[in-house]
N, C-alpha and C positions, 0 to 999 in steps of 0.2 A: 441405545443412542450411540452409533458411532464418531468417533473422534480422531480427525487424522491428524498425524502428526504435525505434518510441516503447514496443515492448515493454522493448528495452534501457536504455531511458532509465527505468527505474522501479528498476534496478539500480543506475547509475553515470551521472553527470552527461557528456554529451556533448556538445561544442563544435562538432565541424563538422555540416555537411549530411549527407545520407545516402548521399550520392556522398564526400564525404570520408570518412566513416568506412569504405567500402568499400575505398578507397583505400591507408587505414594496414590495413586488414584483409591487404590483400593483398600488404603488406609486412611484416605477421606471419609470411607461411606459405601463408598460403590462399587456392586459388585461387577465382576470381570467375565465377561460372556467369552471371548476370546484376544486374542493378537494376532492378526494376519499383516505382516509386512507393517506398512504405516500406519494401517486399522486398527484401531481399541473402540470394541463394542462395550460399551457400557452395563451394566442395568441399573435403573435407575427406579429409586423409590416412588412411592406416590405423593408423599411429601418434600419433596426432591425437584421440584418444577425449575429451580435457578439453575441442574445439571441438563437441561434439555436442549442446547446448545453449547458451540466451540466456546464462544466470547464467557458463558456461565461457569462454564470447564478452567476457562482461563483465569479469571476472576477468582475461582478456590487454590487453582494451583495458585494464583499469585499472594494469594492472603496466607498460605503456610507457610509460601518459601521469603514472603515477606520483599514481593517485588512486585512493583508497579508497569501497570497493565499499558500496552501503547494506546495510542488514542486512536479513538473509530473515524475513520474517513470517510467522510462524506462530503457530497458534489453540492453545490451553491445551488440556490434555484434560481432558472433563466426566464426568456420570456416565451419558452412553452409550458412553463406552469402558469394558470389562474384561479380565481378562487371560486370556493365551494356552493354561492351564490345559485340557486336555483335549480343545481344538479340531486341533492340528498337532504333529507331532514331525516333526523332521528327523532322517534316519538315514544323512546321504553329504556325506562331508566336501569334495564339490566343491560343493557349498553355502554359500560359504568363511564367509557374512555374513548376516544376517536380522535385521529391524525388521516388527513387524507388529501390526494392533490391530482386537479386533475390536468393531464397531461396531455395536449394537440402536435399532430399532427408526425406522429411517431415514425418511425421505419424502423421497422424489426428486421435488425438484421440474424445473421446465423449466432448462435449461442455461441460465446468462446468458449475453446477448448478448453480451458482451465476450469470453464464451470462445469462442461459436459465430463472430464473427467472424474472430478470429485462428488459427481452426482452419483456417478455410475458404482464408483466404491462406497455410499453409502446406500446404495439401492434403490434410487428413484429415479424411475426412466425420464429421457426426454420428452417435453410434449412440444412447445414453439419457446423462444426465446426468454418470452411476458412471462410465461410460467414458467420455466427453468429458472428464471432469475428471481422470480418470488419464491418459486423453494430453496435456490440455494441460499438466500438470507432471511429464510425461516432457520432454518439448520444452522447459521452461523448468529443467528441474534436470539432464537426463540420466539420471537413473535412473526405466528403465520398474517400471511400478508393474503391481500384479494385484488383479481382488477378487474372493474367491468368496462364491457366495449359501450363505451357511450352510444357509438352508432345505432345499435342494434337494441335501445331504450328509448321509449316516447315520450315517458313523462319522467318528473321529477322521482326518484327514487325516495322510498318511504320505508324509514325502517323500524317495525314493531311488533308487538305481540298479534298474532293470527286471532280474530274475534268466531271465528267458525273453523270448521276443517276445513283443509284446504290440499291442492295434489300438486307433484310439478316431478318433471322429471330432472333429474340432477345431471351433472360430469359424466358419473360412470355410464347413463344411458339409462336405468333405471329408476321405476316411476313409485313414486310415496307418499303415502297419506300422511298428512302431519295433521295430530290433534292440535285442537286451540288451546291459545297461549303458546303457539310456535312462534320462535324469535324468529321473523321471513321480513327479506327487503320484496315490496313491491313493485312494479310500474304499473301505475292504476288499480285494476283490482286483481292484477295477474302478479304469482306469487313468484319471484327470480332467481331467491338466496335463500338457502336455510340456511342460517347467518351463524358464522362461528365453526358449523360443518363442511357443507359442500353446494358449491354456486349451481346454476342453473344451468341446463344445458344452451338454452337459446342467447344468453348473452355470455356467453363466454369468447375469452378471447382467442384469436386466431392470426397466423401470418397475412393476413390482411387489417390487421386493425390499426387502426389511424390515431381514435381518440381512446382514451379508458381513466377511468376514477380508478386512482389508485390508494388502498385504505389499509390501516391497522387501526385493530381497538380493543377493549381489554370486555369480555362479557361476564356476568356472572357463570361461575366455573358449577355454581347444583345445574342451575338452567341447561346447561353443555352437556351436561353429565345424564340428566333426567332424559332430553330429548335424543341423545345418542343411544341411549338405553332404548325408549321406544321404538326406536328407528329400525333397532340391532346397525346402527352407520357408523364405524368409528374410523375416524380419520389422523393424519397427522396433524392440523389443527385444532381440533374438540381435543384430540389427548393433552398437547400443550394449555387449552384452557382450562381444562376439567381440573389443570396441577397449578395452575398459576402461572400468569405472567406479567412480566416486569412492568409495568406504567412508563416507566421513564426508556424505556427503550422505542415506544410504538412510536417516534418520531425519527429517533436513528433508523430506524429499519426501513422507515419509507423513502428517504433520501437520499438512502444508503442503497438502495432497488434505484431511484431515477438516476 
């Protein structure tokens, strides 16, 4: 898990260098992979889910040195948010948690620098804006985020355990058999999400996308754990789930991305 400096300092006021703060880090708990310039790689336990983000980082430094954390900012919703009405049903209670909103009539513009920067020092290339800005407040909240292109869905999105095997090719390009009891969002009887892992190639989003459901939610972390196993597919989302994440966060983190 890297953690950059002056990112954490927008959270909580920091006194030493970034070799000191590496230093109480690692009398937190956690071990020290390196320090490159503003970079402190982490390792982070497996019991350890609350260090898998800046803001969880921020949050320990601030409970030892006994200082309180800035408040998370977030944008008000306008009138291109509406509600959830007819777009998604969740039908599988390892689902435990859901926040989501969907969002008309977008323009994706160029990723700012400042996110394409601190992406690039923690190692996750660019892909379009929609995604850059859903990983960079994975990495600053811990809860991985999803957006599907509305457009390029016909029916109401269905999300639950897989009753047979089922195939879909994913993100990366590649195609995968999921046995039943796969947590998969549908459109009809076509399977879009391996939900928690990695979304579907055919509706994902793109510099043209207009509309997209934007979502966080909290799944059961054996569930995550068992089908990322099958898959051999481990992503930065499933590892965040398979360790825990926050409930009360998968609301900052989606309004925190519009």
């Amino acid at each position: 898990m890297k953690i950059l400096y002056n990112w954490l300092k927008e959270f909580i006021s920091v006194s030493e260098d970034v070799n000191g703060l590496a230093n109480i880090l690692y009398n937190l708990g956690f071990g020290i992979e390196s320090v490159v310039d503003d970079v402190i790689d982490l390792e982070i336990t497996p019991n350890r889910g609350d260090g898998l983000s800046i803001y969880g980082i921020a949050r320990e430094y601030g409970a030892f040195k006994k200082k309180l954390i800035n408040p998370y900012k977030t944008i008000d919703l306008d009138s291109s948010v509406r509600h959830l009405d007819n777009v998604i049903e969740i039908k599988s209670k390892q689902l435990t948690s859901y926040y989501g909103l969907v969002l008309d009539n977008i323009i994706a513009p160029k990723t700012p620098y400042e996110v394409l920067s601190r992406l690039k020092k923690i190692d996750i290339n660019s892909v379009n804006c929609i995604v850059d800005i859903t990983n960079y407040i994975m990495h600053e909240t811990g809860i991985p985020l999803h957006a599907y292109d509305l457009d390029k869905i016909k029916n109401k999105i269905r999300i639950e355990l897989s009753d047979k095997t089922e195939k879909i090719v994913a993100l990366n390009k590649k195609e995968y058999s999921l046995a039943k009891d796969t947590l998969v969002a549908y459109d009809g009887d076509k399977v879009i999400d391996i939900v928690g892992i990695m979304g579907g190639l055919g509706v994902g989003v793109d510099c043209n996308t207009k509309r997209i459901l934007l979502q966080a939610a909290n799944i059961d972390s054996k569930l995550i754990r068992s089908t990322s196993k099958f898959l051999n597919l481990n992503t930065p989302a499933s590892y965040r789930y398979e360790r825990g994440i926050d409930n009360n966060m998968l609301k900052v983190a989606v309004l925190r991305a519009h």
